[in-house]
C-alpha positions in Angstrom: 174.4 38.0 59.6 173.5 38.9 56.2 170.1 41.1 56.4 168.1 42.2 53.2 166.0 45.2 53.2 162.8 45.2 51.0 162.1 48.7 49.8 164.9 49.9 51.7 164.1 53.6 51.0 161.7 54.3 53.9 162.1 56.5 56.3 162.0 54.0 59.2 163.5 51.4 56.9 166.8 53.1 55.9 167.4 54.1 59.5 166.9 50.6 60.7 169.4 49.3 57.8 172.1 52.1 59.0 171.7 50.6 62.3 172.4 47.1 61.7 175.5 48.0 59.6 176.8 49.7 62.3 176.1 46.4 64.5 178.8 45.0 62.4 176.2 43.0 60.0 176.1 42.3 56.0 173.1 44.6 54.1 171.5 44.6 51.7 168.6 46.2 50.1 166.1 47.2 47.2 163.6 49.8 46.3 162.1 51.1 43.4 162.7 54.6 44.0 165.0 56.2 47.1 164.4 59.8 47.4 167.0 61.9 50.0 167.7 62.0 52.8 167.8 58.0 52.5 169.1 57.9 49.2 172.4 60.4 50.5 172.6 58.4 54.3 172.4 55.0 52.6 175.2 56.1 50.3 177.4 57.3 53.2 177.2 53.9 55.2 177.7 51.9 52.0 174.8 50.4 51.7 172.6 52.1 48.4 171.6 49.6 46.0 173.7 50.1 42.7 170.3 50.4 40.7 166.5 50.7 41.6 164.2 48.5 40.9 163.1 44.4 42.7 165.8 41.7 41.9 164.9 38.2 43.0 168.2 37.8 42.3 169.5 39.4 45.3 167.2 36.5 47.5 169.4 33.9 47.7 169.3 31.1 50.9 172.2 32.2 52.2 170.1 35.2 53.7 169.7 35.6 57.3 166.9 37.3 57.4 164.4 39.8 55.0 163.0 42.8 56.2 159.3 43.8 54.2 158.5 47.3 54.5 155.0 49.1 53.7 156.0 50.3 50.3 156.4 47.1 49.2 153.1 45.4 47.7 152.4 41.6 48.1 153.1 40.6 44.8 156.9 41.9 45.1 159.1 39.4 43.2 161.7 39.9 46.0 159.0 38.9 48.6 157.6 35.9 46.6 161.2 34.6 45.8 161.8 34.8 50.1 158.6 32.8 50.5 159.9 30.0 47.9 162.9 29.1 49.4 161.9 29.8 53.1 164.2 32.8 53.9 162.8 34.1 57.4 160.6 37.2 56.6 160.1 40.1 59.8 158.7 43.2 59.1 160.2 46.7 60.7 158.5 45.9 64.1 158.9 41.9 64.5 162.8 41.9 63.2 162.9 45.0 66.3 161.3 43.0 68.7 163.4 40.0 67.6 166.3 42.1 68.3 165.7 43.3 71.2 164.3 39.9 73.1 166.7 39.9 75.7 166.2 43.5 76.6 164.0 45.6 78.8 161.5 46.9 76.2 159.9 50.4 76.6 157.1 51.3 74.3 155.5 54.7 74.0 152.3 54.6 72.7 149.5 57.1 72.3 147.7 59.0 69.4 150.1 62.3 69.9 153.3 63.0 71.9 154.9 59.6 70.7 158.0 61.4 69.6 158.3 64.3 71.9 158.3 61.8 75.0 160.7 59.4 73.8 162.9 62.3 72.7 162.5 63.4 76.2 163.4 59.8 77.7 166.7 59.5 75.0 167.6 63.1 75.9 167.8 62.8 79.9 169.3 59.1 79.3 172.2 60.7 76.9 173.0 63.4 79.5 173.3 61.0 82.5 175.2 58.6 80.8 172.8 55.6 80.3 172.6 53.1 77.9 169.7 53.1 76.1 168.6 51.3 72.5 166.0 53.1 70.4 164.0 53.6 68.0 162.5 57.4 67.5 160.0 57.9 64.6 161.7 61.7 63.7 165.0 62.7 63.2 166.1 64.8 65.7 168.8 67.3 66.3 172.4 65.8 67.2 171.8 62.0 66.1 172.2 60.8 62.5 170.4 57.9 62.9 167.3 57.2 64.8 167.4 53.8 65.4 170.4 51.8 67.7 170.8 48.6 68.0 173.5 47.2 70.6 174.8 44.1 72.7 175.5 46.1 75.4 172.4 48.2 76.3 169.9 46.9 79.0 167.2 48.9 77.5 165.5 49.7 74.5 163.2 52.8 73.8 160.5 52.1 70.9 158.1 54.6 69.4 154.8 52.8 69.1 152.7 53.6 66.1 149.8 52.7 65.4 149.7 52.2 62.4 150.0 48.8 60.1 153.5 46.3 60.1 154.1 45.7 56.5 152.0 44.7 53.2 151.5 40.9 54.5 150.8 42.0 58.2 148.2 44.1 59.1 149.0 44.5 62.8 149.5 47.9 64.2 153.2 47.9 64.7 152.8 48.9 68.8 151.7 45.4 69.1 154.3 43.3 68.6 157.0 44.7 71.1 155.4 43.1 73.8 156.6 46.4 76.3 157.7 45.7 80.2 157.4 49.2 80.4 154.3 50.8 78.5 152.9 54.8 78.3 149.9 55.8 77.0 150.0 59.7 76.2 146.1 60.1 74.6 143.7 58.4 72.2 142.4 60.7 69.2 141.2 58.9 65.9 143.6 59.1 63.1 144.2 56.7 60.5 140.4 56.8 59.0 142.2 54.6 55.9 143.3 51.4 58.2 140.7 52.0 61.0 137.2 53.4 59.9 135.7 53.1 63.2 136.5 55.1 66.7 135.6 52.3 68.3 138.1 50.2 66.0 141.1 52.2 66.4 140.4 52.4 70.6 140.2 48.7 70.4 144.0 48.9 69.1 145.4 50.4 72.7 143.2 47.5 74.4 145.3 45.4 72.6 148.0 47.2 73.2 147.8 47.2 77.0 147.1 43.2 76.9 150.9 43.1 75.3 152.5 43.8 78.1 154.8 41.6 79.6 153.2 39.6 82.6 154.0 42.2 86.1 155.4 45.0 83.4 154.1 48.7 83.9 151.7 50.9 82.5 152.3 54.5 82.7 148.9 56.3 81.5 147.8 60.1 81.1 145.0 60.2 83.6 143.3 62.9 81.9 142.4 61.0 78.8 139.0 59.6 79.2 139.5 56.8 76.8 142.4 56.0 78.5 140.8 55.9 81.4 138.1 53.5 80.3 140.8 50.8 78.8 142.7 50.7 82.4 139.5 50.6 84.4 137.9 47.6 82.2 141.4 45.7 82.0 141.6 42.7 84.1 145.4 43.0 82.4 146.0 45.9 85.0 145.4 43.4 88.1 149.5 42.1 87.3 150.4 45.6 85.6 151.8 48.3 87.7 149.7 51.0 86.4 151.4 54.6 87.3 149.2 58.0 86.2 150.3 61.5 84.9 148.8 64.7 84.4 149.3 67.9 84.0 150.6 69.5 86.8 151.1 73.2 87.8 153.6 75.7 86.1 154.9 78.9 85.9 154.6 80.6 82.1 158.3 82.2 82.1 160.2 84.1 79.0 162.3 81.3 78.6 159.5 78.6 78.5 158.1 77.3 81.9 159.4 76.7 85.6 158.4 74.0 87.2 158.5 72.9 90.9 158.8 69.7 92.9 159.2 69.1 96.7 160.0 72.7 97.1 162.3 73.2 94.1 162.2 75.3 91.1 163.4 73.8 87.5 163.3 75.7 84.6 162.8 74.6 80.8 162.3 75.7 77.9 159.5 73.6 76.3 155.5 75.3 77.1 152.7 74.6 76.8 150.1 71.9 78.7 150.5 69.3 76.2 154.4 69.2 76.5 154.5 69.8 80.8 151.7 66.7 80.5 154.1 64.9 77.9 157.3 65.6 80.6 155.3 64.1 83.7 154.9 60.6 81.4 158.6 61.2 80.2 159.7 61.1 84.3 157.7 58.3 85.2 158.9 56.1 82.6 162.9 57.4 83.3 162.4 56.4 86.8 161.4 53.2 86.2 164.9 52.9 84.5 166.4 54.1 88.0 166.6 57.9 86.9 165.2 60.2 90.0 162.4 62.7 89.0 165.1 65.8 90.5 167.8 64.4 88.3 165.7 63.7 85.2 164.1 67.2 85.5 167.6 68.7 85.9 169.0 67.0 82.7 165.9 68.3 81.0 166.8 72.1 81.2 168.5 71.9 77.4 165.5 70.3 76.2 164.0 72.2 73.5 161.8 69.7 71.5 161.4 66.9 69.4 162.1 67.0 65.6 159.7 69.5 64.0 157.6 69.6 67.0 157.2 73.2 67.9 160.6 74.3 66.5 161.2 77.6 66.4 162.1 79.2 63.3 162.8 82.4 63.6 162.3 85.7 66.8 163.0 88.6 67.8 161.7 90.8 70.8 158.2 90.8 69.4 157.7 88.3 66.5 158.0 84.9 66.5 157.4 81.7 63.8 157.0 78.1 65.2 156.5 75.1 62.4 155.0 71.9 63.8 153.9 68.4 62.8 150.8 69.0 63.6 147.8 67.4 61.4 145.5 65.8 63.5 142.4 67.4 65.2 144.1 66.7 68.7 147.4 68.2 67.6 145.9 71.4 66.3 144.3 71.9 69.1 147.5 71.1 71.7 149.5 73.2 69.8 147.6 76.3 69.3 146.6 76.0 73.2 150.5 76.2 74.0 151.6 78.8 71.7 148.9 81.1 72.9 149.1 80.2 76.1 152.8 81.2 75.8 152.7 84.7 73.8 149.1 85.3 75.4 149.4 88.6 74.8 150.3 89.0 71.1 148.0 88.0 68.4 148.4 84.1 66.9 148.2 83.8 63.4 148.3 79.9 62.9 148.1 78.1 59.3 147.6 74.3 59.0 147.8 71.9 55.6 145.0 69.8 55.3 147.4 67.0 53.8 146.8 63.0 55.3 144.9 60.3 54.2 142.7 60.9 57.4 142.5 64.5 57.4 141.1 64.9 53.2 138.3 62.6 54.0 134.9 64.4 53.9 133.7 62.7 56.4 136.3 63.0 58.8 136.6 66.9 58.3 134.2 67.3 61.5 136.4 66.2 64.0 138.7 69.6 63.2 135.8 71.5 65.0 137.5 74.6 66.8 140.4 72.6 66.5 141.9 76.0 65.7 139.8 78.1 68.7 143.1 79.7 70.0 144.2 81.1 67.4 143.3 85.0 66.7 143.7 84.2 62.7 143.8 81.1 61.1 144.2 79.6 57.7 143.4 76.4 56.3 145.4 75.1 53.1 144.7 71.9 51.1 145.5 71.1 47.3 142.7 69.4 45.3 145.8 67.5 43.3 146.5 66.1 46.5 143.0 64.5 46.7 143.1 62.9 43.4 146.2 61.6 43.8 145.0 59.6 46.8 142.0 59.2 45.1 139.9 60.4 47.2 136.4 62.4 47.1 137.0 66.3 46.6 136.3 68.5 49.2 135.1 71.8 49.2 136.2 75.0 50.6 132.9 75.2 52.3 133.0 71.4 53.6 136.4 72.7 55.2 134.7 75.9 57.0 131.8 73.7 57.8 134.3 71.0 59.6 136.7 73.4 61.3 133.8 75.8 62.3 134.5 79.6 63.6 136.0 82.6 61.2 138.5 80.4 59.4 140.0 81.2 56.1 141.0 78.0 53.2 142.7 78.3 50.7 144.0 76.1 47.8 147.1 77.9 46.4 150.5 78.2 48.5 150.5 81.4 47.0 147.4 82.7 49.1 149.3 81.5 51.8 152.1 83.5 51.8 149.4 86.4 50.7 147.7 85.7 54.3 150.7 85.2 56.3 152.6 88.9 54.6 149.0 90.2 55.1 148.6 89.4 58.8 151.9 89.6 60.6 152.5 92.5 62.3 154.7 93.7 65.5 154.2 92.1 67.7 152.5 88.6 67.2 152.9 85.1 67.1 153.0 82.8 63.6 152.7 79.2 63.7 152.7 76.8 60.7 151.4 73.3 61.1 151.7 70.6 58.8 153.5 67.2 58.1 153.9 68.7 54.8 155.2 71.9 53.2 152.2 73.6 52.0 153.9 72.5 48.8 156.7 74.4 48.6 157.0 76.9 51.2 160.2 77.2 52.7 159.8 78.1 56.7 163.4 79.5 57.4 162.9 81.6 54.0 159.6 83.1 54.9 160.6 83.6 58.4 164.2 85.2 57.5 161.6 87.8 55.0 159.2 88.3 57.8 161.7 89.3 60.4 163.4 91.9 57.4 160.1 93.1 56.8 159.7 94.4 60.4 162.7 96.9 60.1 
């Protein structure tokens, strides 16, 4: 097999390519820039293209396949050369359901808690010694490549975003894996750009739930209205084994939480509502793979969290620093609940980048309202360059404090930042930083190595 990766560079694109190396097949690829980590992995495995730049060149008949990633535009000379001489064309999500037809298919869908509960899934399956395929949209600690692709595994894990294929199909990716197993962790708008419309992006998961495999399962967060609504109304669900989670009922310990089930206590160390809701879902799809809840919840006791999903930095015995992904209304919110929650008695100083597509839009800024509630101090950050490189309409520091709402403070220079936090941390307290950026340029492990010095 002789596969040929179109803007190879991706994130998700260049994990995919590792993978199918490792499977034993022939790859190639092209991009017009590759940027590390890709650009360093790709050149470990063999596999970075000796210039950048498109060469139709390199699309020849005796291709297997092409993969089409999202950075690629329609008029690539690569892509139009593949159409010419009929070379089979997938993008990232068709070529993984195409490889994984013979296989039970998991997909974890949902607006937030994608990666956390498939980490969770991969992370019990690892410990207990089952063979699992996957997918994982983050890198996370102990595996150098996210995706795995073999003959021998029965199952296969997928993350399902949302979000669109590739430049010539605009399908959410979560709809072409066609799941036997299925989990819905939460609907919260997010990708204003693709789906203007609430109503459009919820009309995504209906979708979604139609996909699954006739007499699969649908494992669903019962306390997500939305949700809710999409299983009542589906006449899908009459042949779906539909299976509901919620939040159950923990003990707040030092070390994280302790949880009980038929008159056992298991202790972990992730917190927080969100992630005890995210571990429910995570158990009810493992057992479907024959994993008992007592066993699953044992193997979870190492579990400390997905790839930059409320990671701690740095702590001591009365400061702490957590960075997060968080960027969406929904997430600021989950997060700040659980850290406070947490460190309930220490102040929470939380800062968030205003830095997606969805999240600079003017008119989306309302749906951040007290988003940031739990938090005793919060900042705001967002970079006007940032706007006008996605060309979008400026924003105000006022439209910001309307939108979030309460005694916020924005900012627009990562120097007021670091002003705000040095300002504001004190013994003892809490500090979390949220963004799926840097707040250009701040180091987290630097700031938090200075904060902790600072204290002595």
């Amino acid at each position: 097999m002789h596969i040929h990766f179109i803007a190879i560079g991706g994130s998700a694109m260049h994990n995919l390519a590792i993978a199918l190396k490792r499977k034993g097949y022939h790859v190639t690829g092209s991009d017009d820039e590759i940027l590390d980590p890709s650009k360093s992995r790709l050149e470990r495995e063999g596999i970075l293209p000796t210039h950048e730049g498109w060469d139709p060149s390199l699309i020849t008949e005796s291709l297997s396949a092409v993969i089409l990633g999202m950075h690629a535009r329609e008029d690539n000379p690569e892509l139009l050369k593949a159409k010419a001489i009929g070379v089979p064309i997938y993008s990232y999500p068709e070529y993984l359901y195409e490889a994984s037809k013979d296989k039970i298919r998991i997909v974890i869908g949902g607006s937030h808690g994608k990666t956390t509960i498939t980490s969770m899934i991969l992370h019990a399956s690892k410990k207990l010694g089952i063979a699992l395929d996957y997918m994982v949209g983050a890198q996370l600690e102990g595996y150098d490549c996210m995706v795995q692709i073999t003959d021998a595994a029965k199952y296969i894990l997928l993350e399902g975003d949302e979000y669109l294929s590739s430049p010539i199909d605009r399908r959410p990716k979560f709809h072409l894996y066609k799941p036997h197993i299925a989990l819905l962790s939460g609907i919260a708008w997010d990708h204003i750009n693709v789906f203007p419309t609430f109503d459009n992006y919820v009309d995504q998961f209906r979708i979604f739930i139609q996909s699954i495999e006739p007499h699969g399962s649908l494992v669903y967060n019962a306390k997500d209205s939305e949700i809710m609504g999409l299983v009542h109304e589906s006449q899908t669900i009459k042949a779906t084994r539909a299976l509901a989670y919620e939040t159950p009922s923990f003990e707040v310990i030092e070390a994280g939480t302790s949880l009980q089930l038929n008159g056992a206590s298991y202790p972990l160390q992730i917190f927080g509502d969100h992630n005890v809701q995210n571990l429910m879902g995570a158990m009810l799809v493992s057992e479907q793979m024959g994993i008992p809840k007592e066993k699953f919840l044992e193997a979870m006791s190492d579990f400390t969290g997905a790839g930059k999903r409320l990671q701690k930095v740095v702590s001591n015995e009365s400061f702490v620093m957590y960075k997060d992904f968080a960027h969406s209304p929904s997430k600021l919110k989950a997060t700040t609940q659980a850290v406070k929650q947490q460190y309930k008695e220490r102040p929470l100083i939380a800062c968030m980048e205003l830095h997606t597509f969805s999240s600079l839009k003017k008119e989306f800024l309302p749906q951040y309202f007290n988003s940031m509630q739990n938090a005793d101090m919060a900042l705001v950050y967002f970079n006007p360059k940032v706007l006008a490189h996605k060309k979008l309409e400026p924003i105000t520091k006022e439209d910001v404090l309307q939108g979030f709402g309460g005694s916020i403070t924005v900012v627009n220079d990562t120097q007021e930042v670091y002003a705000f936090v040095r300002e504001k941390v004190t013994k003892p307290c809490a500090l979390l930083m949220m963004s799926s950026g840097t707040f250009d340029g701040i180091d987290f492990d630097a700031l938090g190595e200075e904060l902790l010095k600072a204290m002595h």
